[in-house]
C-alpha positions as CSV (number, residue, x, y, z in Angstrom):
1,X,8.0,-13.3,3.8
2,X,9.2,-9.9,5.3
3,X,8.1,-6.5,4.8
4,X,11.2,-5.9,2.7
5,X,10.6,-8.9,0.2
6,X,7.0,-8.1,0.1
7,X,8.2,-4.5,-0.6
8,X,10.6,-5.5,-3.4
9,X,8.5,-7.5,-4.9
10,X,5.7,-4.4,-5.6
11,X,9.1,-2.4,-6.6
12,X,9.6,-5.2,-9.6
13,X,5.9,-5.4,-10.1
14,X,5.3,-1.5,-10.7
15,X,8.6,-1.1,-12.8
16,X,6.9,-4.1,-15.0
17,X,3.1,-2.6,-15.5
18,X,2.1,-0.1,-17.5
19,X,-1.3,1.5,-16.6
20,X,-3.9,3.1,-18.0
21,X,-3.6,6.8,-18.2
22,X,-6.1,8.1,-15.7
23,X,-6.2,10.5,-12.8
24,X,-2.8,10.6,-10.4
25,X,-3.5,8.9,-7.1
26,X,-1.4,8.5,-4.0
27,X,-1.9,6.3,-1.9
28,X,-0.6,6.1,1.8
29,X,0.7,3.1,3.7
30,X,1.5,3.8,7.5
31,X,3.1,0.8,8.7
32,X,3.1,0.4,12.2
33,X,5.7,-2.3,14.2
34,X,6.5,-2.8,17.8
35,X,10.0,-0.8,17.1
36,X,8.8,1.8,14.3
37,X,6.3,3.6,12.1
38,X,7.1,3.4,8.5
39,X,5.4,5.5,5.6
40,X,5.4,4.1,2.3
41,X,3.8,6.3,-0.4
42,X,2.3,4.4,-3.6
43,X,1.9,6.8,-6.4
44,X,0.1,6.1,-9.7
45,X,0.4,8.8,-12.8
46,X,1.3,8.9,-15.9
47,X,0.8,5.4,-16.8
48,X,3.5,4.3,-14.1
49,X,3.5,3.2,-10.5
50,X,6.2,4.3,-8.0
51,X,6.6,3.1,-4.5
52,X,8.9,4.8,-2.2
53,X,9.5,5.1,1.8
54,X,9.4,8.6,2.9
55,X,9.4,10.7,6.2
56,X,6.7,11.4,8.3
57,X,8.1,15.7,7.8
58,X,7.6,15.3,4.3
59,X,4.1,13.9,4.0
60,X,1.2,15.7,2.3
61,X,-2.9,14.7,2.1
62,X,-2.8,11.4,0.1
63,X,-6.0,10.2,-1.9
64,X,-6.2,7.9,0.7
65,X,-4.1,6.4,3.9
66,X,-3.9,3.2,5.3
67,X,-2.8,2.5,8.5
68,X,-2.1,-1.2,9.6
69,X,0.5,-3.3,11.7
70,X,3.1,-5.5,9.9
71,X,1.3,-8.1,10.9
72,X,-1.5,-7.1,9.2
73,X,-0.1,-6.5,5.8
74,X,1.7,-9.4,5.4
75,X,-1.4,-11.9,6.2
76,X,-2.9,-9.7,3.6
77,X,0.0,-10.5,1.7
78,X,-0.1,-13.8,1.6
79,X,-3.7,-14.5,1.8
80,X,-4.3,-15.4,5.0
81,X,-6.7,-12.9,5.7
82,X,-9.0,-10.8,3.5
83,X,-9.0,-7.4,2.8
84,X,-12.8,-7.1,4.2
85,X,-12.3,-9.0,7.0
86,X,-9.3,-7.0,8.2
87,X,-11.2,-3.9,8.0
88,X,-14.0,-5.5,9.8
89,X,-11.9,-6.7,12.6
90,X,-10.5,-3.3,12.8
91,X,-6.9,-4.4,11.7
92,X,-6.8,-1.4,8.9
93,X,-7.8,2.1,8.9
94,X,-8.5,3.9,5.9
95,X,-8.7,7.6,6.1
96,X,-9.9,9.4,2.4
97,X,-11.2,7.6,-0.7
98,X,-10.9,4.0,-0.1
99,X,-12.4,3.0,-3.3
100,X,-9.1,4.4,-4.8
101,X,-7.3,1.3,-2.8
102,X,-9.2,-1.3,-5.3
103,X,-5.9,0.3,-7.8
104,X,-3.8,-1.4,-5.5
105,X,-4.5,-4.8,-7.5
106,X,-1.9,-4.0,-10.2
107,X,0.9,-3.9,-7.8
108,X,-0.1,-6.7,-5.5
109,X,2.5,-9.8,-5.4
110,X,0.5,-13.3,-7.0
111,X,0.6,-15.6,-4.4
């Protein structure tokens, strides 16, 4: 799988879910490559979930930021390697409240 399948398969998955209405949270994902660093912003409000690419000029203090290689993300992706352990191994960093990430779940792909 590639970033951009994983990508468009959280696109179908959070025009498909309807959430809870609860507090707004944005969430962060800086993905770094050997060629680029992307910035993917999750948001979650109103009951919906959006996810969108934007510029590193136009970012603001998320909830919370994750920053983690390509790599990284898509053994998480497909289960190769646990969220824990990538943390432990010091494959993500998480910068704000990373209890906010366990939301994540209702856009992840099923394996």
């Amino acid at each position: 799988m590639t970033i951009e399948e994983l990508f468009a398969k959280i696109r179908t998955k959070a025009d498909q879910i309807s959430l809870d209405e609860r507090p707004p949270v944005s969430i962060l994902l800086n993905i770094l490559s050997l060629e680029t660093e992307k910035y993917w912003l999750v948001r979650l409000a109103n009951g919906q979930a959006t996810l969108d690419e934007v510029q590193t000029g136009s970012l603001f203090e998320p909830d919370v930021m994750v920053s983690l290689s390509e790599e990284t993300l898509l053994s998480l992706a497909s289960r190769e390697l646990s969220p824990l352990k990538a943390f432990l191994l010091g494959r993500v960093k998480i910068k704000g409240d990373s209890g906010l990430l366990s939301q994540l779940k209702y856009l992840w792909p099923e394996s």
